[in-house]
C-alpha angles and dihedrals in degrees: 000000000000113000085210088247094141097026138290107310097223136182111212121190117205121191102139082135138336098340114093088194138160132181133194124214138183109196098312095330119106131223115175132000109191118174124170109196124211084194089120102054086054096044091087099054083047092242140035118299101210094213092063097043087054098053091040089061100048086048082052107037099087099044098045090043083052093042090055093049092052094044092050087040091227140116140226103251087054087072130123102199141328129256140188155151113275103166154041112040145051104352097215090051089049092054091055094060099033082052094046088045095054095048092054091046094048105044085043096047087230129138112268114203118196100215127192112254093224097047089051094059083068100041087060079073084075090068090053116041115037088209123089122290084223149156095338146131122257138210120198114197116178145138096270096020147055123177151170111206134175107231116218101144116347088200097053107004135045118152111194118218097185148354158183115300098175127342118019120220091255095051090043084061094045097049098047084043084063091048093050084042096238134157116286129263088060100205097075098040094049086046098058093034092055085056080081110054148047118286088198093046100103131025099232108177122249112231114231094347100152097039134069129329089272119117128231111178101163098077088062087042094059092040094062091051098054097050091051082055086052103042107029094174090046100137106263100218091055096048080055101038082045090048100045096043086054082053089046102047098050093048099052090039085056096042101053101038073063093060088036096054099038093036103233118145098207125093111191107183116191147157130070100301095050072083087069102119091215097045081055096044092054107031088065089050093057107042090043075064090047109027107236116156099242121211132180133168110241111255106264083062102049104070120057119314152135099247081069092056101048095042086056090047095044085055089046090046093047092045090063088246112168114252125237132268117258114260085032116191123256120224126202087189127037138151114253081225087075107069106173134017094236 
């Protein structure tokens, strides 16, 4: 049984959406990071199909949890406690994990902590970067989602400055993939078309750029599409170098104003689209001018996975935070500002 001198050792079980994935962590040391992906089997309908998601995690669920013990070469009796995502995302898939983890927590007599699926995206920071998480500000960047959020204590308090109204700038990337008739999912296949064009090619406007810290990607969706209407043998990887770098612009204008006004010198970006090759690229132009401390997961640990979960559940643990309650509920929608279920 661990004594908690290097940290809480911690399971976390992520399912929001197509990753079965589980992560071990011991403090903010990770151990083993598993994830088995259903992407494929949703590759053909252009988007997840939440029923399959569902059933491909509880086919996975067993084997991945198994897989993460042995990589970390632990057991788990040795745990400390039990994490997992509780909320937000498909609701079937979270019930698989909620229920898994409850199961686990309750046959082992060990707490179980119903963490939120956004909030842990910055806490994998903790794995990274042995300094504080806070206070910073954060930018969440994910397929449903996209955030700005002033960072005081990710395992208490998140105060969010801004967020998505319509499209979010993954979804943005998914829906103008499926126009150019890329791969799903369409972040990483934007991302690699656009190498080979021109990111000043095209004008494309930037939503709400000189506004709040809220995000409208949609304008810009349906922009792209019209001009691909207008102009058919447009280059492709200019349309897509043009498109990205619209997507990138008003995310990191946004992101850093927020350091700017509040004063904070710390820039966490996180979610599956922080792996975008350009956001990177010019995120740490911009913050060397302005000298923002820049920090970004690497990108096995952006997109969907367990190491989040526990990293979040090892800050909440160590925080003295109260655990859930067994049977604790899922949620398909739920604020950033909740970061755990005690």
């Amino acid at each position: 049984m661990s004594t908690f001198t290097s940290g809480p050792l911690v399971l976390g079980i992520e399912t929001s959406c197509d990753e079965t994935a589980v992560g071990i962590v011991r403090g903010r040391t990770l151990l083993a990071n598993v994830i088995s992906s259903s992407v494929n089997e949703h590759a053909r309908f252009g988007g997840v199909v939440p029923e399959i998601a569902s059933r491909a995690h509880l086919e996975a669920m067993q084997s991945v949890i198994a897989r993460a013990l042995d990589e970390a070469k632990v057991s788990l009796n040795d745990l400390d406690a039990i994490g997992v995502t509780a909320g937000p995302g498909l609701i079937g898939a979270l019930l698989v994990g909620t229920s898994a983890a409850s199961g686990l927590a309750l046959g082992l007599n060990k707490p179980l902590f119903g963490v939120n699926h956004l909030s842990s995206h910055l806490a994998v920071d903790a794995l990274t970067d042995t300094r504080e998480i806070k206070p910073a500000i954060g930018l969440l960047v994910s397929g449903g989602h996209s955030s700005i959020i002033e960072l005081r204590d990710v395992a208490r308090e998140v105060h969010v400055l801004g967020a998505t109204i319509d499209d979010a700038a993954g979804e943005a990337f998914d829906k103008i993939a499926r126009i150019l008739d890329l791969d799903f999912p369409g972040g990483p296949a934007i991302d690699r078309l656009a190498k080979s064009g021109n990111p000043a090619a095209i004008d494309f406007p930037r939503g709400l750029a000189e506004s709040d810290y809220n995000f409208s990607f949609s304008g810009l969706k349906t922009a792209v599409s019209r001009y691909l209407q207008k102009s058919p043998q447009v280059h492709r990887g200019d349309l897509a170098a043009s498109f990205q770098e619209a997507v990138v612009d008003v995310l990191l204008t946004k992101a850093l104003a927020a350091c700017k006004e509040t004063g904070i010198d710390r820039l966490i970006i996180a979610g599956g689209v922080a792996a975008n090759s350009r956001l990177r690229e010019v995120a740490a132009e911009r913050c060397a001018v302005m000298k923002i401390e820049l920090r970004t997961p690497p990108i096995a640990l952006c997109t969907d996975n367990g190491a989040m979960v526990a990293a979040m559940t090892s800050l909440v643990v160590s925080a003295g935070v109260k655990p859930s309650a067994i049977g604790l509920e899922a949620m398909s929608t739920v604020p950033l500002s909740q970061p755990t279920w005690a």
